[in-house]
LOTI-533732 format. One line per 10 residues: number of its first residue (from 1); their letters; for each residue x negated, y, z negated of C-alpha. Coordinates in steps of 0.001 Angstrom, whole numbers, m for minus. Last residue first. Layout:
<atoms>
NUM	A	X:Y:Z; ... $
</atoms>
This chain:
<atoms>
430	XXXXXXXXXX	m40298:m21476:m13639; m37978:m18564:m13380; m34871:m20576:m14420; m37022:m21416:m17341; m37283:m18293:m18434; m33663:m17796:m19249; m33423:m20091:m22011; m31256:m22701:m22697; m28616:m22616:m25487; m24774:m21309:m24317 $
420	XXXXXXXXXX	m25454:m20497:m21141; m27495:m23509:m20926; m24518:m25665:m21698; m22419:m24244:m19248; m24397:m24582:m16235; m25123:m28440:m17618; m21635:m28932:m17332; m20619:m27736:m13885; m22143:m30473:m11789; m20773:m33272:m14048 $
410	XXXXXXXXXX	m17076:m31665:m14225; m17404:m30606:m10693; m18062:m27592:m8634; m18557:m27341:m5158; m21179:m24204:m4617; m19819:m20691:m3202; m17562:m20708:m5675; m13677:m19684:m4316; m12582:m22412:m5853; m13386:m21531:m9214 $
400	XXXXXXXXXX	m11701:m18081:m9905; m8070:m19592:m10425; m9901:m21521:m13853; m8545:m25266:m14336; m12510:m26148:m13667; m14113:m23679:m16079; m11055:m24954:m18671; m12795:m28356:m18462; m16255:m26762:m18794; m15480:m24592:m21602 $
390	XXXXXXXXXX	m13991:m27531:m23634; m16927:m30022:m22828; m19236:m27297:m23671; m17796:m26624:m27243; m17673:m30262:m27884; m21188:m30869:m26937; m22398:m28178:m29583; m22332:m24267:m28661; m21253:m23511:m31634; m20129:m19358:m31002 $
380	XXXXXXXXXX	m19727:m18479:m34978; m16711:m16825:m36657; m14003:m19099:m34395; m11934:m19597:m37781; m9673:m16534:m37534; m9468:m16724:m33849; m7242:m20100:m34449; m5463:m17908:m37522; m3891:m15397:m34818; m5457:m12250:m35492 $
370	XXXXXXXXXX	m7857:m12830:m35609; m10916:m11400:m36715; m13264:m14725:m36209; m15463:m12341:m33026; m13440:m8924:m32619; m16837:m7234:m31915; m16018:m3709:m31760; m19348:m2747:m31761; m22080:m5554:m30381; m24029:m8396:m31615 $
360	XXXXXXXXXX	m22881:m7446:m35339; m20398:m10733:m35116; m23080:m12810:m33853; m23629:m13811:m29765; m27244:m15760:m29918; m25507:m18876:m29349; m24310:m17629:m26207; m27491:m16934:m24714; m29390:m14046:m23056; m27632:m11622:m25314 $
350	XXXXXXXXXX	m27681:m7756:m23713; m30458:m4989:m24203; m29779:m2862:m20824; m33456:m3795:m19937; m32697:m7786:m20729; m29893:m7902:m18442; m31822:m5556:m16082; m35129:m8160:m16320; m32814:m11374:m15916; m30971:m9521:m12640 $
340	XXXXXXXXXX	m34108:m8970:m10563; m35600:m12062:m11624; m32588:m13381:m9772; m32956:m11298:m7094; m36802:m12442:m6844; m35900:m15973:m6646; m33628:m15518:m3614; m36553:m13420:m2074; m38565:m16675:m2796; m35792:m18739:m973 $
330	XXXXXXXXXX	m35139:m16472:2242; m39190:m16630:2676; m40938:m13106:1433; m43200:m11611:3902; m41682:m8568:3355; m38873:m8999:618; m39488:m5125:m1189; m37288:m5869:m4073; m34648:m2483:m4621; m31429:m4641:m5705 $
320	XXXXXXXXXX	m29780:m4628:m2053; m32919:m6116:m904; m32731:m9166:m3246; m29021:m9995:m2837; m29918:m9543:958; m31678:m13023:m485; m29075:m13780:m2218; m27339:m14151:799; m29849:m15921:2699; m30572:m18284:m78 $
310	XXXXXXXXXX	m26379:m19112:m1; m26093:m23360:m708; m29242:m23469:m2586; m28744:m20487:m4858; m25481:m21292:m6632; m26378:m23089:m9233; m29561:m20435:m9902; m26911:m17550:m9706; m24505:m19317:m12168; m27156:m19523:m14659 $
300	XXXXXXXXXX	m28355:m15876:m13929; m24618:m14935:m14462; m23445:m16654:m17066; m24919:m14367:m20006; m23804:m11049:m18266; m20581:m12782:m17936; m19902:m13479:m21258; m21151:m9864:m22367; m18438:m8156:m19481; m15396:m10009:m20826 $
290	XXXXXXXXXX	m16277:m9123:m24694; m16053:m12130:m26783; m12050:m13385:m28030; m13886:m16796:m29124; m11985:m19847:m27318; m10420:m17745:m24792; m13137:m15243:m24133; m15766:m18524:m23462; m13190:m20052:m21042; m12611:m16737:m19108 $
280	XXXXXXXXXX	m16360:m15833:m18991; m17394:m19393:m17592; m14745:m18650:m15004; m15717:m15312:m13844; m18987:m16334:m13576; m17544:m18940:m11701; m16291:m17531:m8662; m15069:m14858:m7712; m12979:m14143:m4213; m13317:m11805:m1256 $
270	XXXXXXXXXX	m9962:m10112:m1071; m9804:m7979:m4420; m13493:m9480:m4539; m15420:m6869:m2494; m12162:m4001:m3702; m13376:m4717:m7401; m17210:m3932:m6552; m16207:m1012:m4900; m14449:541:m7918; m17155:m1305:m10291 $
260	XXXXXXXXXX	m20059:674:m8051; m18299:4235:m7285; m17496:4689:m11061; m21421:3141:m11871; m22773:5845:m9690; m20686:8148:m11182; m21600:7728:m14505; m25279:7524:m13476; m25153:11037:m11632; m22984:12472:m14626 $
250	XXXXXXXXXX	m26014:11684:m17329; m24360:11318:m20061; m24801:8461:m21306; m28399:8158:m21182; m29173:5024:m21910; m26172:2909:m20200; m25693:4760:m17405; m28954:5206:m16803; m29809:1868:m16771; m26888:746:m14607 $
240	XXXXXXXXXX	m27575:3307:m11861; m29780:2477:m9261; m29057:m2010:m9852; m25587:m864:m10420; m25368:879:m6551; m27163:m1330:m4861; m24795:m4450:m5997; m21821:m2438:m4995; m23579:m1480:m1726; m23629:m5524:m1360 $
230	XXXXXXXXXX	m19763:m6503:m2282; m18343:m3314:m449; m19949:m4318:3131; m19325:m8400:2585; m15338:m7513:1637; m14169:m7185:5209; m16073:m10524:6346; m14260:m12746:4203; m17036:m15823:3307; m14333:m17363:1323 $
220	XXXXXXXXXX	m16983:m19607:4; m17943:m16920:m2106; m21660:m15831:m1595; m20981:m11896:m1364; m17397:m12310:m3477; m19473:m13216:m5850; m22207:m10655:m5562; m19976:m7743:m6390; m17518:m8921:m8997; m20498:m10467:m11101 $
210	XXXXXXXXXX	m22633:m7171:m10777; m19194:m4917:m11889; m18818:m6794:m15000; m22503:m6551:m15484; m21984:m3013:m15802; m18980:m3735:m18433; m21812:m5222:m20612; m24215:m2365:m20496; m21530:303:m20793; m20284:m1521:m23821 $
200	XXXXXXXXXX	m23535:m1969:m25835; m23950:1573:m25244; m20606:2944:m26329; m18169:4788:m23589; m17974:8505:m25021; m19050:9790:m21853; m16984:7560:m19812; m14000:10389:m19297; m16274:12468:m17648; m16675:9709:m14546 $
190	XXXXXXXXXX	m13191:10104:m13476; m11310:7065:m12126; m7409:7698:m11349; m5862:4896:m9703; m2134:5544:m8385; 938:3324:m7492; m1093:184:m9686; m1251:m3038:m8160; 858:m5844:m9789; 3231:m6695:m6706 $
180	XXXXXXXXXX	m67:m7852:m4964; m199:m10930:m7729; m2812:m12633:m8865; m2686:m14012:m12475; m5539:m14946:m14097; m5595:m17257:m17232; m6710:m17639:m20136; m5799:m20516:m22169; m5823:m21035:m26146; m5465:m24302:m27039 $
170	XXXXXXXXXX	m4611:m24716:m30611; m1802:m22333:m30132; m525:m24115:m27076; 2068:m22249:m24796; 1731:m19340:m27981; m1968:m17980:m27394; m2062:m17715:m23454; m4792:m14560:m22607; m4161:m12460:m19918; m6411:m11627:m16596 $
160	XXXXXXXXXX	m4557:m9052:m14125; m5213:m9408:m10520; m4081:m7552:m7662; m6756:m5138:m7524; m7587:m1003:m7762; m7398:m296:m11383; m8306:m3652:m12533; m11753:m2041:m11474; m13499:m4627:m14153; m16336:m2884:m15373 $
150	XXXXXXXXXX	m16982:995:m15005; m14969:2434:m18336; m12426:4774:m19487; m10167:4310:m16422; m6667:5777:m16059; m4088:3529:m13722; m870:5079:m13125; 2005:2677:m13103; 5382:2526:m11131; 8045:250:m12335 $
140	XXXXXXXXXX	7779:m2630:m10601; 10063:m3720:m7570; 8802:m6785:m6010; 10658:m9073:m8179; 9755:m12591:m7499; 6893:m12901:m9449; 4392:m15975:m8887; 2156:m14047:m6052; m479:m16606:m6855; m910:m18218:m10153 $
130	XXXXXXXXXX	54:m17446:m14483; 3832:m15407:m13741; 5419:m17318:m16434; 2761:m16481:m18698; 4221:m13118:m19060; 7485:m13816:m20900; 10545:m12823:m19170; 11459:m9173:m20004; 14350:m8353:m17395; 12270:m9822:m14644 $
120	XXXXXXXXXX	10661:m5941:m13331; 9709:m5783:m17151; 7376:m8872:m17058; 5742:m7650:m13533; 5265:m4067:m15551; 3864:m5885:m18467; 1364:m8097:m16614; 223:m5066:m14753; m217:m2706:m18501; m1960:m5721:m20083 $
110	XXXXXXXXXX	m4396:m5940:m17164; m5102:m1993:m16951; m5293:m1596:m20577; m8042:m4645:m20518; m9130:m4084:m17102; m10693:m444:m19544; m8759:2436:m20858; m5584:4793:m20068; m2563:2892:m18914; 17:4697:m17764 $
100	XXXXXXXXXX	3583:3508:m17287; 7253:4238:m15865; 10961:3915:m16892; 11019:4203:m20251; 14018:2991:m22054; 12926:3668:m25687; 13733:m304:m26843; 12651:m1265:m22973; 9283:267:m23094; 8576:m962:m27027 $
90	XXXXXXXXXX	9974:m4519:m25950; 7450:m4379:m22817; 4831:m3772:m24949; 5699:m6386:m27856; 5479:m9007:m24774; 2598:m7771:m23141; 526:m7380:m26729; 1454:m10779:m27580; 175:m12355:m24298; m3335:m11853:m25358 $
80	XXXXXXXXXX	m5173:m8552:m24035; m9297:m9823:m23607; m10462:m6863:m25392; m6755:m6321:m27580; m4036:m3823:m26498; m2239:m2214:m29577; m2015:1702:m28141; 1571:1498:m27528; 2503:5152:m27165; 5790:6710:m25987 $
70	XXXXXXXXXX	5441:9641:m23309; 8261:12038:m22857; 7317:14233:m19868; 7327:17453:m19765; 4016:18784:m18121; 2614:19819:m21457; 4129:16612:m22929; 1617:14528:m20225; m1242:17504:m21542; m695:16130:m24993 $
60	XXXXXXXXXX	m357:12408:m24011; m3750:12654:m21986; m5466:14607:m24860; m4382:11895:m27657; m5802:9243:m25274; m8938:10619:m24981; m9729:12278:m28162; m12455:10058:m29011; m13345:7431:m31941; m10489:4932:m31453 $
50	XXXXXXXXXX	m10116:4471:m27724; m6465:3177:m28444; m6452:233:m26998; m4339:1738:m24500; m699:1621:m22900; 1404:4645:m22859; 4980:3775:m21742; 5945:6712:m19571; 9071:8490:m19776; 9884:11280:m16998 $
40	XXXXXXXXXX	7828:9722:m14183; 8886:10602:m10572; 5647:9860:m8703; 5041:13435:m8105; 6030:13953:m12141; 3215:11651:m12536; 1084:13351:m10302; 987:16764:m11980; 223:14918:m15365; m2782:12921:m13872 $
30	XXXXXXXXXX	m3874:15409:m12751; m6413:16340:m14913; m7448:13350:m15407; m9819:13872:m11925; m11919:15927:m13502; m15544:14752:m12454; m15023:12113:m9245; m11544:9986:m7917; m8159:10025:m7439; m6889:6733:m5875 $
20	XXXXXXXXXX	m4153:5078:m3548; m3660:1596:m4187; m5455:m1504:m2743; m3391:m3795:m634; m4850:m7290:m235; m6532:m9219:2909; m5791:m12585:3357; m7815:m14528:5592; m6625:m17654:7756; m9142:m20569:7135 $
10	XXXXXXXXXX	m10287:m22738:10412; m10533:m25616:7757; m8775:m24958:4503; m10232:m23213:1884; m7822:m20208:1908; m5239:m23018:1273; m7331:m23848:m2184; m7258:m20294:m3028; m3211:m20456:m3041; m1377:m17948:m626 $
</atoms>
C-alpha cells in the first residue's frame, strides 16, 4: 500500500510486522547460539567494518566457535550506495552462503535488507525494488540484525534507505524502499557493544532517533498504535542523549538510547516520517553526509514548518521533553519544544547549518572522498540557489514526504531548505 492511498479519505491503516528481538547488556552473545537456531551454516558478514574496535572480528570468532563458516564483506559505506549491495550479494552467491548478519549501524542493516531482497530475485539489481512492497519473492534468506549504534532501528522496520549512483551518475538518488519482506528474522541490540561508538556519532545518530519519534507523532497518518512509542521515544533521548554522548560509557545512557531508537523505529515502522527524513535523503545523496547530522540540522526547521498544523502535538512534544507547560497555551508550549530541541542539538555539539558541515566536522567524514568521481568533487556543502533547488525537488520525489504533517510544495518547501543550509537557528526563536 502506497503512502498516498494511506492518505485517502476514511484511510485504512497498515500496521507492519516487527521481528523478534534480543535485547539489554550481553545480548551478542547469542548471537552464535541463535544462528544455528535459525539454521545458519554460512553467513555473509555485512559491516562497515567498525575500524578501531574488535567488534566485528569478535562476532566472526565466536560465529567459527559455534561452527559456522562466516565470509566477511565489511565494504558498506554511511549512506550504503547500490555498489556495495550488488558486490555483496556477488560475494554471498560466489561462496554460496545461505544466510546473513549484519553487525553495525541502518547502514549495515539497510545494505544487508536490500541485499537479501536482491538475492531472493537471483541477484537483480537493488534499485529495482525502490517503492512499496516492490519484491515479489517473499522468501529471503534469513538475517540477524546486530546493532553498534542507537539511530536508525533498521533493525526492527521494513525500510531500508540505498543510495542510486549508476541509474544517473550525475544524479545521484536516494531512495527508500519499504518492503515487509525486508525485516530481519532476529534483532539483537546490546547496549555494551556502543561503548566504542564515537562522540560526534552518538550525538548525530541520537537525533536519528528524535526525527523517527516525533514524526510519526505529527504525521498525517495520525496511526493511533504508533502515538504511545513515538512520545516515550522522545522522553527517553531528551533523559539520555547527553549522557550518552559525553560519557560513553555510562550503561544507563546506552540503554536508554537502545530502548529510545528501538521504539522510535517501531513509532514510524507504521506511523510515517516526514521530511526530516527527506531533507536528510537529498542532502546524503548529493554530499554522502552522515544520515543522523543532516537531520539534526533539518529538524528545528522542519519543526517550525510544521508547527501550525499540530501545536497540540508538539505541545505533548514539550512535556515529553521535561518543559513544565503549566499555564503555557498549546502554541507557547509548541515553542518551548522547539527550544527544547535547538539547546540539545547545540549541547551534544552538532552543526546548526549546512554550510557549516567541513570535512573535519566530524570523524569519518566521507565528504569529496569518493569514490565515484561525482562525490569526488562535492568537497564543500554550497548551499547556493542551485543546491536548494536540487534538494528541494528530490525533497518532493522523497517516499517520506507524504506522510508530513504539513502539505508540502515546491514553493512551501524551499525556503525550509534553504535555511537549513544558511539561516540561523535563533531566529526561529524570535
Amino acid at each position: 500500500m502506497k503512502v498516498e492511498e494511506l492518505l485517502k479519505p476514511f484511510p485504512l491503516k497498515e500496521f507492519h510486522p516487527f521481528p523478534r528481538a534480543l535485547m539489554g547488556p550481553g545480548a551478542h552473545e547469542m548471537i552464535g547460539p541463535e544462528a544455528i537456531k535459525l539454521g545458519f551454516t554460512k553467513p555473509l558478514v555485512m559491516t562497515s567494518g567498525l575500524r578501531g574496535t574488535d567488534i566485528v572480528h569478535n562476532i566472526v570468532e565466536s560465529l567459527k566457535y559455534h561452527g559456522l563458516e562466516p565470509v566477511l564483506y565489511d565494504q558498506v559505506e554511511s549512506n550504503p550506495k547500490d555498489y556495495n549491495v550488488m558486490d555483496s550479494v556477488a560475494l554471498y552467491q560466489e561462496n554460496r552462503c545461505d544466510s546473513f548478519i549484519s553487525i553495525g549501524g541502518g547502514s549495515s542493516h539497510d545494505a544487508c535488507k536490500g541485499a537479501r531482497v536482491s538475492v531472493a530475485h537471483d541477484g537483480r539489481n537493488v534499485n529495482d525494488f525502490e517503492g512499496f512492497n516492490k519484491s515479489e519473492n517473499p522468501n529471503n534468506p534469513p538475517h540477524i540484525a546486530v546493532s553498534t549504534t542507537a539511530g536508525t532501528g533498521s533493525e526492527t522496520s521494513w525500510a531500508y534507505v540505498i543510495t542510486d549512483t549508476t541509474t544517473d551518475p550525475e544524479n545521484p538518488h536516494k531512495y527508500v524502499a519499504f518492503d515487509d519482506a525486508s525485516v530481519t528474522s532476529l534483532a539483537i541490540d546490546d547496549p555494551v557493544l556502543y561503548y566504542d561508538c564515537p562522540v560526534d556519532y552518538t550525538a548525530q545518530c541520537g537525533f536519528d532517533v528524535l526525527a523517527h519519534a516525533s514524526e510519526p507523532y505529527v504525521s498525517r497518518l495520525n496511526f493511533q498504535p504508533s502515538l504511545g512509542n513515538a512520545l516515550h521515544a522522545i522522553k527517553l533521548t531528551a533523559q539520555h542523549l547527553r549522557e550518552a554522548t559525553w560519557n560513553g560509557q555510562d550503561l544507563a545512557g546506552r540503554e536508554g538510547m537502545m530502548y529510545a531508537q528501538y521504539i522510535a523505529a517501531q513509532a514510524f515502522n507504521s506511523g510515517g516520517l516526514g521530511i526530516i527524513h527527506s531533507i536528510s535523503h537529498a542532502v546524503s545523496a548529493f554530499y554522502d553526509t552522515h544520515h543522523g547530522l543532516n537531520n539534526a540540522i533539518a529538524l528545528p526547521r522542519v519543526w517550525a514548518f510544521n508547527m501550525p498544523v499540530a501545536y497540540k502535538r508538539f505541545a505533548d512534544i514539550a512535556r515529553a521533553m521535561g518543559i513544565d507547560t503549566h499555564g503555557m497555551t498549546d502554541v507557547q508550549a509548541a515553542d518551548a519544544a522547539l527550544a527544547a530541541a535547538i539547546r540539545l542539538l547545540r549541547d551534544v555539539g552538532i552543526a546548526e547549518r549546512f554550510v557549516d558541515v567541513k570535512k573535519d566536522t566530524y570523524s569519518k567524514n566521507r565528504l569529496g572522498e569518493g569514490p565515484t568521481k561525482y562525490y569526488e568533487r562535492r568537497k564543500e556543502i554550497k548551499g547556493d540557489a542551485e543546491d536548494v533547488d536540487a534538494i528541494t525537488r528530490h525533497v518532493l520525489g522523497d517516499a517520506c514526504t507524504p506522510g508530513n504533517a504539513k502539505e508540502c510544495t515546491f514553493d512551501t518547501v524551499r525556503p525550509v531548505v534553504e535555511h537549513c543550509m544558511t539561516g540561523d537557528l535563533d531566529d526561529l526563536l524570535s
